[in-house]
C-alpha positions as CSV (number, residue, x, y, z in Angstrom):
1,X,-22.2,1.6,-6.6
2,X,-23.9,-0.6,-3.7
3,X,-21.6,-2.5,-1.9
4,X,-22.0,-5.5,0.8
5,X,-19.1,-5.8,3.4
6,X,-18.9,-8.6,5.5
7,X,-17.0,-8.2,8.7
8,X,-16.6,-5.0,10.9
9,X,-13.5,-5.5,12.3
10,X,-10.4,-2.8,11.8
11,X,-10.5,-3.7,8.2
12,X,-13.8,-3.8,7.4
13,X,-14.6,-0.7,9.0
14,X,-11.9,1.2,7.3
15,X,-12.9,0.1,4.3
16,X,-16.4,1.1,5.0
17,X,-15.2,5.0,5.6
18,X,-13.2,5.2,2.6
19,X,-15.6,3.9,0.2
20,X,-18.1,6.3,2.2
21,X,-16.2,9.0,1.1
22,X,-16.7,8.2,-2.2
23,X,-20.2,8.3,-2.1
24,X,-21.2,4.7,-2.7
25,X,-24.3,3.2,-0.7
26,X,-22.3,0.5,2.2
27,X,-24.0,-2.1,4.1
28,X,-21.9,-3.7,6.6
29,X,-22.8,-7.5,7.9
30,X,-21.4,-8.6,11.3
31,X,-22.6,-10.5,14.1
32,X,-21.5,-8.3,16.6
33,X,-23.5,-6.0,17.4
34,X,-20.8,-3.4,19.5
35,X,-19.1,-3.7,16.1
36,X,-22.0,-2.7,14.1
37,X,-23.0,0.1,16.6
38,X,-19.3,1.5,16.2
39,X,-19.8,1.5,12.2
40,X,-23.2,3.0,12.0
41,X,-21.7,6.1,13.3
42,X,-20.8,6.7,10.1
43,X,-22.9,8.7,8.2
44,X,-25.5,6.7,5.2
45,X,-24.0,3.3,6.3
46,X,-26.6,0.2,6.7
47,X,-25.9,-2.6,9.3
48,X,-27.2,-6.0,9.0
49,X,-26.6,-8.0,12.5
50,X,-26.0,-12.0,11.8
51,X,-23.7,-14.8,10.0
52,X,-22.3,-13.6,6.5
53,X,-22.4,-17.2,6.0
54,X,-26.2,-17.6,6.0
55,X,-28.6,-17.1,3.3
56,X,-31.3,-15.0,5.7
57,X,-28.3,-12.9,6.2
58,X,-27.0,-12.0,2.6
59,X,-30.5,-11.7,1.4
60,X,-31.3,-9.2,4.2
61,X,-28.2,-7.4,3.1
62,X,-29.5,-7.2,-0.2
63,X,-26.3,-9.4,-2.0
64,X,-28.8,-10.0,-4.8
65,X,-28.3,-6.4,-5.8
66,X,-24.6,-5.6,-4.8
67,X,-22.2,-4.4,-7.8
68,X,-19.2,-5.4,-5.2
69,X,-19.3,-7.8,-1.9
70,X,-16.0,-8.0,-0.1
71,X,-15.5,-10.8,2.9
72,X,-12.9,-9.4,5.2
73,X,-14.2,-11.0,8.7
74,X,-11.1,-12.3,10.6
75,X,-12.4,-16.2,9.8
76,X,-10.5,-17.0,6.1
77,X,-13.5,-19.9,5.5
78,X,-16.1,-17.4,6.2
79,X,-15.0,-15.0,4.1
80,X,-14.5,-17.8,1.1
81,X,-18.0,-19.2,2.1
82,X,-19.4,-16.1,2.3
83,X,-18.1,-14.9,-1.3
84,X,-19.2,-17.7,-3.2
85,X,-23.2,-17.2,-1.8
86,X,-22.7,-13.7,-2.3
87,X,-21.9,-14.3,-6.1
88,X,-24.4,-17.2,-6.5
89,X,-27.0,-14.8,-5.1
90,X,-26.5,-12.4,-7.7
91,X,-23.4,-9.7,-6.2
92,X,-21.2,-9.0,-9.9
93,X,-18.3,-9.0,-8.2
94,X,-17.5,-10.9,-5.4
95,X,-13.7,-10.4,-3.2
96,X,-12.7,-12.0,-0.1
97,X,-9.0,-11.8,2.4
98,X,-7.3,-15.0,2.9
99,X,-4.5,-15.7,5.4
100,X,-3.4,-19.3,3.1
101,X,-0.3,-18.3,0.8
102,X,-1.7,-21.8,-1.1
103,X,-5.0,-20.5,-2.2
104,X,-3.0,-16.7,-4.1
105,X,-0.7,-19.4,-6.2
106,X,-1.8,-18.6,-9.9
107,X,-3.0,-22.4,-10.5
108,X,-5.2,-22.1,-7.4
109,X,-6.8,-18.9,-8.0
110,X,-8.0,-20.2,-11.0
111,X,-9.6,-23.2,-8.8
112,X,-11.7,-19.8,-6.5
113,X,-12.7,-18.1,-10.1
114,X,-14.6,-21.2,-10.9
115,X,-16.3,-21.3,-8.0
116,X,-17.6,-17.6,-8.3
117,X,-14.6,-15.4,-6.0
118,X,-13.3,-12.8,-8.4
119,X,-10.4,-12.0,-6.2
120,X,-8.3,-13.1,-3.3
121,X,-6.2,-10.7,-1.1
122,X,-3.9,-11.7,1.8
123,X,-2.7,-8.6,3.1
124,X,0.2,-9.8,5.2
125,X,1.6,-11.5,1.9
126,X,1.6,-8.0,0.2
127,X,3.2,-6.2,3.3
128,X,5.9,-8.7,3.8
129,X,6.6,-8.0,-0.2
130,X,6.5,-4.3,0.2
131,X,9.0,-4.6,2.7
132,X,11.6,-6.9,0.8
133,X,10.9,-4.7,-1.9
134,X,11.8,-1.8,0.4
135,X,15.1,-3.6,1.6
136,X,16.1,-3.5,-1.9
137,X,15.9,0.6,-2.1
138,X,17.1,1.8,1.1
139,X,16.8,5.2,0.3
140,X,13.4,5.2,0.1
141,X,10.3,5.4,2.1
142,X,8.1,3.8,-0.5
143,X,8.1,2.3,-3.5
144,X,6.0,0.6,-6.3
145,X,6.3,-0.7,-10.2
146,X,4.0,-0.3,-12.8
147,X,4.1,-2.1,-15.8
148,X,6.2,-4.4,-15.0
149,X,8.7,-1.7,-14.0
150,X,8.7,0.3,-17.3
151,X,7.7,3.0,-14.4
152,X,8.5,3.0,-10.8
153,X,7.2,5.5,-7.6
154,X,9.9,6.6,-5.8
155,X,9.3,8.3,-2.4
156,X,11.9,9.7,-0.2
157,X,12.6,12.0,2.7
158,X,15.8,14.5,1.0
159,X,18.4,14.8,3.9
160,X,20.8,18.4,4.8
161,X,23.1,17.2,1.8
162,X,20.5,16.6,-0.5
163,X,21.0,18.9,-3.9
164,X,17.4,19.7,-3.9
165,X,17.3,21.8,-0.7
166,X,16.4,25.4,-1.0
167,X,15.9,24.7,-5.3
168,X,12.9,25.4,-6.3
169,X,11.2,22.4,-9.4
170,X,12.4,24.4,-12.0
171,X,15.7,24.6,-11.1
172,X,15.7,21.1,-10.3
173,X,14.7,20.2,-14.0
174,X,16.2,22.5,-16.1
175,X,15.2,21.0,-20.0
176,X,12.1,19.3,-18.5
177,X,11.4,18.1,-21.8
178,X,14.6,15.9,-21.7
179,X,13.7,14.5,-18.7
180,X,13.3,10.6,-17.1
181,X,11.3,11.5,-14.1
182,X,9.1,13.8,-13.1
183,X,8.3,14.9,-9.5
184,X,4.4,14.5,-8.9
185,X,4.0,15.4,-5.2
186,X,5.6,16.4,-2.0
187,X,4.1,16.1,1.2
188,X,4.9,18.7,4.0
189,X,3.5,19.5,7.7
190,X,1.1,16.4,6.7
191,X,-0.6,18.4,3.7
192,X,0.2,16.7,0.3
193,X,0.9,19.4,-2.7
194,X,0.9,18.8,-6.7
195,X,4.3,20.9,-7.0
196,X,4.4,23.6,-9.5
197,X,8.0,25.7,-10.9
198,X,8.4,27.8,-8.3
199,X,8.0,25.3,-5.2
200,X,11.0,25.0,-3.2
201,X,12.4,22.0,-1.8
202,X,12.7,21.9,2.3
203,X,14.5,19.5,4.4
204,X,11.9,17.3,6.2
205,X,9.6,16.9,3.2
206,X,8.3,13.6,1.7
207,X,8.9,14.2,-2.1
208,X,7.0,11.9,-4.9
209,X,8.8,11.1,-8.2
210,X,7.9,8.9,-11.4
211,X,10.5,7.7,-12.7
212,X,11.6,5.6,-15.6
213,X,13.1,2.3,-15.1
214,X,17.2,3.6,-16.4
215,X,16.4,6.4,-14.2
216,X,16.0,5.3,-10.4
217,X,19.1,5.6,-9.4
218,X,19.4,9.3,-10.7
219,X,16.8,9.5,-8.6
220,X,17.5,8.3,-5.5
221,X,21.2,10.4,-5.6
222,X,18.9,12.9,-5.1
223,X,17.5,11.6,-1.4
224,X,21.3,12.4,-0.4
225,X,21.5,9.5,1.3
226,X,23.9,6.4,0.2
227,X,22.3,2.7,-0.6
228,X,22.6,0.1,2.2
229,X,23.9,-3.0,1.8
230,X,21.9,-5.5,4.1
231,X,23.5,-8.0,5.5
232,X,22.3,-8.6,9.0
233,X,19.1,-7.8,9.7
234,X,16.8,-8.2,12.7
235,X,12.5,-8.8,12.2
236,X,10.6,-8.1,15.6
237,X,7.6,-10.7,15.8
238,X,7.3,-13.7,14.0
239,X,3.6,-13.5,12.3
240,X,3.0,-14.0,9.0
241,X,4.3,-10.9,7.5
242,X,7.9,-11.5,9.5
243,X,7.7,-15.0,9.2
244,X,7.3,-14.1,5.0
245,X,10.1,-11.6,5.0
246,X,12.2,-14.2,6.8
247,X,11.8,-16.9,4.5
248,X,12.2,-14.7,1.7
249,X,15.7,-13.3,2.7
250,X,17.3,-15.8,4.9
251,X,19.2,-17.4,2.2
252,X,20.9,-14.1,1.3
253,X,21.1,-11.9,4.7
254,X,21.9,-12.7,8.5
255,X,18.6,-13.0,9.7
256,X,17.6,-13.1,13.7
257,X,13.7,-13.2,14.1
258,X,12.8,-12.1,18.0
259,X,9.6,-13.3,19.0
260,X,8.3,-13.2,23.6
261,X,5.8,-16.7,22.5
262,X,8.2,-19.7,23.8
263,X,5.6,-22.3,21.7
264,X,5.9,-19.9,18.9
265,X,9.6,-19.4,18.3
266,X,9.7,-23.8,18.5
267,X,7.8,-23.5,15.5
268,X,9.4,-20.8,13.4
269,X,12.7,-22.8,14.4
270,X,11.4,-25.4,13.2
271,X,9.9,-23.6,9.4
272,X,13.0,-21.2,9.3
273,X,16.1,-23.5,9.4
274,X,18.1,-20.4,8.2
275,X,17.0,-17.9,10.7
276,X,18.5,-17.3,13.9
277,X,15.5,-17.5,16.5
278,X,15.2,-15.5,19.1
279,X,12.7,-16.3,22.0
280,X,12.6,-12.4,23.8
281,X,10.4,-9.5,24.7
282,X,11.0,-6.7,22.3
283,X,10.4,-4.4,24.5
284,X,13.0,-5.1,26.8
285,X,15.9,-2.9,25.8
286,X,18.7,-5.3,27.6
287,X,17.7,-8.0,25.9
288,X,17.3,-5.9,22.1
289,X,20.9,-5.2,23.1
290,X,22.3,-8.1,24.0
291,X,21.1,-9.7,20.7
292,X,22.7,-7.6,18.7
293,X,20.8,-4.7,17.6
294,X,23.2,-2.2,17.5
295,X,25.1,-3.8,14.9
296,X,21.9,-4.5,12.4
297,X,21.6,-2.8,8.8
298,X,17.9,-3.0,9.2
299,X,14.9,-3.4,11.6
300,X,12.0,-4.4,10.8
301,X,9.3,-3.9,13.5
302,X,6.1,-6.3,12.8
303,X,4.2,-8.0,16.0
304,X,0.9,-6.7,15.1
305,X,0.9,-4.3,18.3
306,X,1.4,-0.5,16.9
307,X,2.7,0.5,20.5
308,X,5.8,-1.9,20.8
309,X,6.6,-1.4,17.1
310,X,7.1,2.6,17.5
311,X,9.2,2.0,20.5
312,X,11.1,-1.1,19.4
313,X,11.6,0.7,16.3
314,X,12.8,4.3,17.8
315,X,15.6,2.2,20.3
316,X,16.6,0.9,17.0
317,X,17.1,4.0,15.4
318,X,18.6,5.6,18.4
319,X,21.3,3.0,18.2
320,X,22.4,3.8,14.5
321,X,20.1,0.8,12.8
322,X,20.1,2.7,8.9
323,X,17.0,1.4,7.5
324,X,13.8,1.1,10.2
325,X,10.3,-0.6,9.1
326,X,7.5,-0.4,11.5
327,X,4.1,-1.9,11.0
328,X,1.4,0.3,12.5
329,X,-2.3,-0.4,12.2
330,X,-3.5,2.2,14.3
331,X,-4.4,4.9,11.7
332,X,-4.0,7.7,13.9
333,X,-0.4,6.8,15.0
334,X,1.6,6.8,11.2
335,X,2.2,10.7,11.6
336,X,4.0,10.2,14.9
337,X,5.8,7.1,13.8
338,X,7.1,8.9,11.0
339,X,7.5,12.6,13.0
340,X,10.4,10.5,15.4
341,X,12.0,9.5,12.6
342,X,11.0,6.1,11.8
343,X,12.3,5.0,8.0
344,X,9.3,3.2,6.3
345,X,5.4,2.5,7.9
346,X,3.5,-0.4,6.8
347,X,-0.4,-0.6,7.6
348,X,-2.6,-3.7,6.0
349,X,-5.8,-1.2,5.9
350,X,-3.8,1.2,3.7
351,X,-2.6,-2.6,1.6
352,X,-6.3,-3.8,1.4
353,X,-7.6,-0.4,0.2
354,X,-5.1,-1.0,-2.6
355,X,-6.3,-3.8,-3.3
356,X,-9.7,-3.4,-3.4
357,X,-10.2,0.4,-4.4
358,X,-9.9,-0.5,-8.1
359,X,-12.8,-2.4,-8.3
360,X,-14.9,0.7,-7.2
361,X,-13.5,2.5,-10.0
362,X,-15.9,2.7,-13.2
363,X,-12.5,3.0,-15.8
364,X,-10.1,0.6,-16.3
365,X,-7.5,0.2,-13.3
366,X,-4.9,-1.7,-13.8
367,X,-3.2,-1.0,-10.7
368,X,-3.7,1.4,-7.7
369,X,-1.8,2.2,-4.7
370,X,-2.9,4.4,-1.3
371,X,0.0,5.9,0.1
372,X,1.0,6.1,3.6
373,X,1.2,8.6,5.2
374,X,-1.0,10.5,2.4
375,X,-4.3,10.0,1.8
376,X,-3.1,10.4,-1.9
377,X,-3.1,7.7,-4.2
378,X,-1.2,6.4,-7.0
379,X,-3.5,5.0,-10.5
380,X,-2.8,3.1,-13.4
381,X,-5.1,3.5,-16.0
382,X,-5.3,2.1,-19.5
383,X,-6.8,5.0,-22.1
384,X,-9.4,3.4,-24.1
385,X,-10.2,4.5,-27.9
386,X,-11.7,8.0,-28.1
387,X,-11.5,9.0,-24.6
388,X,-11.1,12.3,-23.9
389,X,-7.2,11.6,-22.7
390,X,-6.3,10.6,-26.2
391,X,-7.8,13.9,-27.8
392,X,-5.5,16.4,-26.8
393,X,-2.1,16.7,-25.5
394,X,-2.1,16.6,-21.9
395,X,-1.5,20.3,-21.2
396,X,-5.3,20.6,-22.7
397,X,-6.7,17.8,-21.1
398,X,-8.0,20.5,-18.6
399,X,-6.9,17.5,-16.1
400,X,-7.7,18.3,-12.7
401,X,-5.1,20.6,-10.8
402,X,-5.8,18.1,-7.8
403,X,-3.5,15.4,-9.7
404,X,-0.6,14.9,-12.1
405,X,0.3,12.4,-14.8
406,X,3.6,11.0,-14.7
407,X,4.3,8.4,-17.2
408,X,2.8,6.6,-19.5
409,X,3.8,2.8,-20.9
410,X,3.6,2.1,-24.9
411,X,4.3,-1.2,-25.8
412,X,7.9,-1.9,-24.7
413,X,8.6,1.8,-24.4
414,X,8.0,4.4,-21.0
415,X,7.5,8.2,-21.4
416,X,7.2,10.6,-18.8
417,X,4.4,12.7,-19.2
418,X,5.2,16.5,-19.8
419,X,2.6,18.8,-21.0
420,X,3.3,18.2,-24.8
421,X,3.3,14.6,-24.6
422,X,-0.3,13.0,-26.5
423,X,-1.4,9.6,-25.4
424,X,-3.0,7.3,-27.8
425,X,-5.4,4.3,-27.2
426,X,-4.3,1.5,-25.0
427,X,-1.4,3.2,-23.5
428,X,-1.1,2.6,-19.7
429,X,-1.1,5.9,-17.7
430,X,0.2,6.5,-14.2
431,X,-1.9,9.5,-12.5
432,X,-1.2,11.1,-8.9
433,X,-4.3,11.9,-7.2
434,X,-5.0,13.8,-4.4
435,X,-8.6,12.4,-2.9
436,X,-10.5,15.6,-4.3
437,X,-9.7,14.5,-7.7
438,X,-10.1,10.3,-7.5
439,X,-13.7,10.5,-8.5
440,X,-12.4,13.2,-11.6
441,X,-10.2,11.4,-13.3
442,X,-11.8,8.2,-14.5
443,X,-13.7,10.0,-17.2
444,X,-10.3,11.0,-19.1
445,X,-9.4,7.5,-20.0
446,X,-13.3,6.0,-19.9
């Protein structure tokens, strides 16, 4: 697939690796040229230096013949601009990253199709989400719907108590066949496994389940950890993704929203008349104290600076706080942010590769998630008419070792997918992948 990515920022040039991984030919359009420099070191990736805006530029980038341009420069007009020449030009797909919650409303959207965008993203909307979503199942790290929640992800940490430790997967889930969920990966010492019978549960691992919607809760008793019940909370930074999660929640939990930007914290008064606004430097433990962290239920750690969210958020678990969020954008941070401890890691790289990795894909995705903290990834396919999926029962699929399917949605109705199970056209199936397999399993369901 040729794709055009305008914009080699953090974003853009994360997206740039990951798609180079998967072997598709990337030109990358910036108009600064230490950027660019900083891109081309990656292997087979073209660099076109100039506005993404102009026609000279997209023409020299070759939009004309792009299966997939995405806009992520840090200007939201650019990248909107940008998009619609792109698609005008001849690109068959055309994506761009907004930071207006206005322009994602559904009658909006509609208003960007017609003009030639095929998709809008806004990555802080989609963290701030994930983290309400979060506050809503405490006992997990992560965790994400399909199908309108006919199947769910569950990802936790088991503690001491848990019932799992020292079990092996077959003692776990004696009468498999019988089962609600099914346990897809576990991740330990920062390599990610596709478990097998006799794998044994350790203390410390980060454990992967499918479930079906009755059976969540089953799952989570199995974390060993009780749910919280949040009623004050305290959000470190007021951008947009604190300033979402905020608004969202301040009508049902005691919300205090610290921010060190004296102009800044007049205006989120001003937008968050149910929020307690704190004008302070997060990083000064006196103050953290003095406002009350020691008595929160959970902190969520957001200012957009990796650094001060680690720290902020290890004082917070060091004074007993039971659920800790941290955003972290530095890539090569998330495996000490979760090593001390830290509950849940948000990154908006990891959130736009969600979000634009299924339009890469030559099957039908319906949904897709990149996990953090893994470079696994979790897939939603639907299984067309006489694809090979729909041939066999999965156990002769001869599906890739490399990743597991773990439910599958019929109609109204959610199976989880054991080895006997046969899927039929149009069923929507949920595959674990491991990265070796991604470019596999398409073909099943194609």
């Amino acid at each position: 697939m040729k794709i055009v990515i305008a914009g080699a920022g953090e974003v853009g040039t994360h997206l740039a690796k990951m798609l180079n991984n998967e072997h598709h030919d990337i030109i990358v359009i910036d108009d600064d040229q230490k950027r660019l420099e900083e891109v081309s070191v990656i292997s087979d990736i073209i660099t076109v230096e100039g506005d993404c805006t102009t026609f000279s530029i997209l023409n020299k980038a070759m939009v004309r013949k792009a299966d997939l341009f995405i806009a992520v420069c840090h200007d939201e007009n650019a990248n909107i601009l940008a998009s619609i020449i792109a698609k005008q030009l001849g690109a068959k797909k055309s994506i761009a990253r907004i930071d207006n919650i206005e322009y994602v409303y559904p009658a909006n959207k509609e208003i960007f199709i017609t003009m030639g965008i095929d998709y809008l993203f806004y990555p802080e909307q989609i963290a701030a989400m994930e983290v309400i979503t979060l506050l809503g199942h405490t006992r997990t790290t992560e965790y994400v719907d399909f199908s309108g929640g006919r199947l769910s992800l569950a990802v936790f940490k088991p503690t001491a108590s848990s019932i799992l430790i020292g079990r092996t997967l077959l003692e776990v889930t004696a009468n498999r066949e019988d089962l609600d969920f099914r346990t897809v990966a576990i991740t330990r010492d920062v390599e990610t496994i596709i478990p097998h019978a006799n794998d044994v549960f350790k203390e410390g691992d980060t454990i992967y389940v499918i479930s079906k919607e009755n059976s969540v809760e089953k799952v989570m008793e199995f974390s060993g950890e009780s749910e919280i019940d949040i009623k004050n909370m305290m959000i470190l930074g007021g951008s947009r993704i604190g300033t979402g999660i905020a608004k969202a929640l301040q009508k049902e939990v005691n919300v205090k929203l610290v921010d060190y930007n004296q102009e800044k914290a007049y205006k989120l008064a001003e937008l968050l008349d149910e929020t307690l606004i704190i004008n302070e430097d997060g990083r000064n433990t006196d103050a953290m104290l003095e406002e009350g962290l020691a008595n929160m239920d959970a902190f969520v750690a957001v200012t957009g600076r990796s650094e001060t969210n680690i720290l902020a958020a290890m004082l917070a678990k060091r004074l007993g706080v039971k659920k800790v969020i941290a955003e972290v954008e530095n890539l090569n941070y998330i495996d000490l942010a979760e090593s001390i401890g830290i509950d849940t890691i948000i990154n908006k790289k990891i959130i736009t590769a969600s979000s634009i990795f299924r339009f890469t894909m030559n099957t039908d995705v319906q949904a897709i998630k990149c996990l953090t903290g893994s470079e696994a990834e979790v897939l939603e396919f639907i299984a067309k008419p006489d694809s090979p999926a729909t041939k066999n029962k999965i156990r002769d699929m001869g599906f890739p070792k490399d990743a597991m399917i773990g439910g599958i949605v019929r109609g109204n109705q959610s199976f989880i997918g054991n080895g006997n199970f046969e899927i039929k056209p149009y069923d929507r199936v949920v595959v674990f992948s491991l990265p070796s397999a991604i470019s596999r399993i398409g073909k099943f369901f194609n």
